[in-house]
C-alpha positions in Angstrom: 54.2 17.2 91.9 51.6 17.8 89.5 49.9 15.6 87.1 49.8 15.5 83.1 47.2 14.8 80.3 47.7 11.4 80.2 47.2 11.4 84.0 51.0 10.1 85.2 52.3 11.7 88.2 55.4 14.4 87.1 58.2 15.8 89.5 59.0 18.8 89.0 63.1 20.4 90.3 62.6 24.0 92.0 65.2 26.2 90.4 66.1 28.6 92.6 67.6 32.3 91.3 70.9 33.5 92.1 72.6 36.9 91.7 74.0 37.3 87.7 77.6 38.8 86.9 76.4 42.1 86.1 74.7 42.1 89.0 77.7 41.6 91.1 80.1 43.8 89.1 77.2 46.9 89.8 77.2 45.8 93.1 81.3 45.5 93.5 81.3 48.9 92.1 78.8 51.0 94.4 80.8 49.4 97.4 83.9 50.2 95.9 82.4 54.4 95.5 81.1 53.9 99.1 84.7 53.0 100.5 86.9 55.3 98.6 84.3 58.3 99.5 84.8 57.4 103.2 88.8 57.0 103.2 88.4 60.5 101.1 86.4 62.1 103.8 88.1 60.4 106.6 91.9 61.8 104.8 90.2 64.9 104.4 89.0 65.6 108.3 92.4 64.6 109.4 94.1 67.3 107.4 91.4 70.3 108.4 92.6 69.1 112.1 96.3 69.6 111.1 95.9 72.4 109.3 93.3 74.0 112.7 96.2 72.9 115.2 98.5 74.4 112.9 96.8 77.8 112.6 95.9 77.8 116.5 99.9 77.2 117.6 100.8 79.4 115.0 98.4 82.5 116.3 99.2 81.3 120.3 102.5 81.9 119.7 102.6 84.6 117.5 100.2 86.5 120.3 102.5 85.5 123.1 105.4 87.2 121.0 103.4 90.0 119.8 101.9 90.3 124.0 105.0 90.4 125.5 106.4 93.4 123.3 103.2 95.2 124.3 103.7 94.6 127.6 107.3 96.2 127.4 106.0 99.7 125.4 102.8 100.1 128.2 105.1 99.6 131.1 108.4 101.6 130.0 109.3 104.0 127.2 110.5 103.7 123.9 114.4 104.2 123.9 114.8 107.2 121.5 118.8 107.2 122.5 119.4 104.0 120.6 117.8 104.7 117.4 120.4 108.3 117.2 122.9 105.7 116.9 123.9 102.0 118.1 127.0 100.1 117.2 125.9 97.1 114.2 128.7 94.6 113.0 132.0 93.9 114.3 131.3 91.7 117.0 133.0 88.4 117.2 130.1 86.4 119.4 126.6 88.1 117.5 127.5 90.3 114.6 126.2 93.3 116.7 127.7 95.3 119.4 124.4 96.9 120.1 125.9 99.8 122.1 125.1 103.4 121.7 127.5 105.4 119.3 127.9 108.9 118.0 130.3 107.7 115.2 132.1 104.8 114.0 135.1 105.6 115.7 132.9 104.4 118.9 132.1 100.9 117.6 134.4 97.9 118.0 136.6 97.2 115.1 134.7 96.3 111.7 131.2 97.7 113.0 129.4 100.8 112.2 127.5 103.1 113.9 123.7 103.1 112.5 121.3 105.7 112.8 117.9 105.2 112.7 115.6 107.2 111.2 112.2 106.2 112.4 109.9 108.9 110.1 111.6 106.9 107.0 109.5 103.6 107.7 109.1 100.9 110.2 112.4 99.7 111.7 113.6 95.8 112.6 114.2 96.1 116.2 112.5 97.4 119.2 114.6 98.5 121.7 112.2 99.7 125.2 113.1 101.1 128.7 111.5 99.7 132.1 110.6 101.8 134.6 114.1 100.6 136.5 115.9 102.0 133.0 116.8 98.5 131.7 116.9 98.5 127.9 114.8 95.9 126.5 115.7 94.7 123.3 114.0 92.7 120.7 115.1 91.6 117.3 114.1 89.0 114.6 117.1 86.9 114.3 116.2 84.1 111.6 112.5 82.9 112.1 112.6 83.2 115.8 112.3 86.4 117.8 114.5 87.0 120.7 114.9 89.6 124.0 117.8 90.5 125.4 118.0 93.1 128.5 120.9 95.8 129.2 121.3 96.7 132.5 123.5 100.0 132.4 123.4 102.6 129.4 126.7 101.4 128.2 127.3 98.0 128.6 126.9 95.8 125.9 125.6 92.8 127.0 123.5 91.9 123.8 126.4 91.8 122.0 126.6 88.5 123.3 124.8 85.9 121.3 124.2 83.7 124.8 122.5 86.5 126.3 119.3 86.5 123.8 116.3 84.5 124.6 113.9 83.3 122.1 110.5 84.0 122.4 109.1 82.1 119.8 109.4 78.0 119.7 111.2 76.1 117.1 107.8 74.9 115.0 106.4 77.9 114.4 108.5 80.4 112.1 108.8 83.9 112.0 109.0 86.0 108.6 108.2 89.7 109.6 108.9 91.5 112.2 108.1 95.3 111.7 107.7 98.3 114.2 106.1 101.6 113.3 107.5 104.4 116.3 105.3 107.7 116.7 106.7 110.2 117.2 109.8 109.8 115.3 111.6 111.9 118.3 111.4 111.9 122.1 108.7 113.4 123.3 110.5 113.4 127.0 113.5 115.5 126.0 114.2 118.9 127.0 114.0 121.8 124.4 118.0 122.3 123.1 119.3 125.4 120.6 118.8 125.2 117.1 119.2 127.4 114.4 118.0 125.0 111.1 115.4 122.2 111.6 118.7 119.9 110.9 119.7 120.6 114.5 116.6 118.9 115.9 115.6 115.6 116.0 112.0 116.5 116.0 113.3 118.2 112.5 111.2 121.4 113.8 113.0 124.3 114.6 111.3 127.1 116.2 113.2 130.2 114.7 110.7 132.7 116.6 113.0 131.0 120.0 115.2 129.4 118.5 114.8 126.0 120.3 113.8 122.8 119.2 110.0 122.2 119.2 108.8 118.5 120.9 106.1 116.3 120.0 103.2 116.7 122.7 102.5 113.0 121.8 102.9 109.6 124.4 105.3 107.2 122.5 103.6 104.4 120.8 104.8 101.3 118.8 102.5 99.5 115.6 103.9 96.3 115.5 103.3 94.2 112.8 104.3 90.0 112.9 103.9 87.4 109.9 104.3 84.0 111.1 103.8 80.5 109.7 103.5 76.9 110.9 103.7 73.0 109.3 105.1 72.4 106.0 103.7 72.2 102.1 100.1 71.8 101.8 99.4 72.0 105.8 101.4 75.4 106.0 99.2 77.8 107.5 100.2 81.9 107.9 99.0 84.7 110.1 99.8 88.2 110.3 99.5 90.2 113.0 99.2 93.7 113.8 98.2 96.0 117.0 99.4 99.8 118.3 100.6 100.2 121.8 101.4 103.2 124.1 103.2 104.0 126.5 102.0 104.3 130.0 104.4 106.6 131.5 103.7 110.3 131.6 106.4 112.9 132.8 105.0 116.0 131.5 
């Protein structure tokens, strides 16, 4: 109420201000930034904890693999005998006999015998003795590593699919499995004949004695695993190496 020059009373309507359009489109949009940043971050944390749960059951498991065939070399011996020659193909259950060979003409029919020569590069399988002279085998069949355990020299019991156990579980996968053996022959054998280093497995022939010269080295296995876990953009990899020796000393 206020009064005017001529002295009559005048009412006067309050106007009160409200927010304009621009003023709510600004105001739409910051909240709009503010959301989508915090569904961004929040997506974002959830896949670092899939891709850290990935990585951490893809190294458990790849450790318990890698563990266990370290626990095999310190406790036993490597299994020189096999890699001179063990039976590979022509069995119906596996695709491997497994047994030990001198020539094809020991293998089943359709398999070969391979030699292994383990100063030309890693080789695919591991293949131990315990200290009860059970031969320990492992292998990388697929993505998943699997042991299998002979009881006598001769008997093929790996040859039989059923008789491997994996090691590794179904989510994580195995891509490499590689095992570097040093020496390249036994260092538990007794000295044999030779005239040419081709006599030898050491490939050293002493021509002074004429015997075969032996590795004054304990057996010991680098083993090398690439594994990986989860799928696409949460696929995580690890690879794995370590060097184990033997425990057993009969010098």
């Amino acid at each position: 109420m206020k009064y005017t020059m001529n002295g009559k009373k005048e009412n006067l309507i309050s106007k009160q201000d409200g927010f304009s359009l621009m003023e709510m489109v600004v105001v739409l949009a910051v909240f709009s930034m503010t959301a989508l940043m915090a569904v961004d971050l929040f997506v974002t944390i959830t896949n670092v904890q899939r891709q850290v749960r990935n990585l951490q059951a893809v190294q458990s498991d790849a450790r318990f693999a890698m563990e266990s065939m370290v626990r095999e070399v310190k406790t036993g011996t490597i299994d020189y005998e096999f890699y001179r020659g063990y039976c590979r193909g022509g069995s119906e259950e596996d695709g491997n006999d497994y047994s030990l060979c001198t020539s094809d003409f020991d293998c089943t029919v359709g398999g070969e015998c391979l030699v292994v020569d383990l100063s030309d590069g890693p080789t695919d399988i591991l293949v131990t003795r315990d200290h009860e002279n059970n031969q320990i085998l492992y292998r990388l069949n697929g993505d998943a590593i699997e042991v299998c355990s002979n009881r006598s020299l001769y008997r093929a019991r790996c040859a039989y699919g059923a008789n491997w156990q994996t090691v590794t579980p179904e989510k994580v996968k195995m891509t490499e499995m590689a095992m570097y053996i040093f020496p390249f022959s036994d260092p538990y054998s007794t000295k044999t004949s030779c005239t040419v280093h081709e006599d030898c497995d050491s490939g050293i022939c002493d021509t002074d004695t004429n015997f075969c010269e032996i590795p004054d080295f304990q057996p010991m296995v680098t083993i090398v695993l690439e594994s990986e876990a989860g799928k696409d953009e949460d696929q995580e990899k690890i690879n794995l190496q370590t060097t184990a020796t033997s425990m057993i000393y009969r010098r």
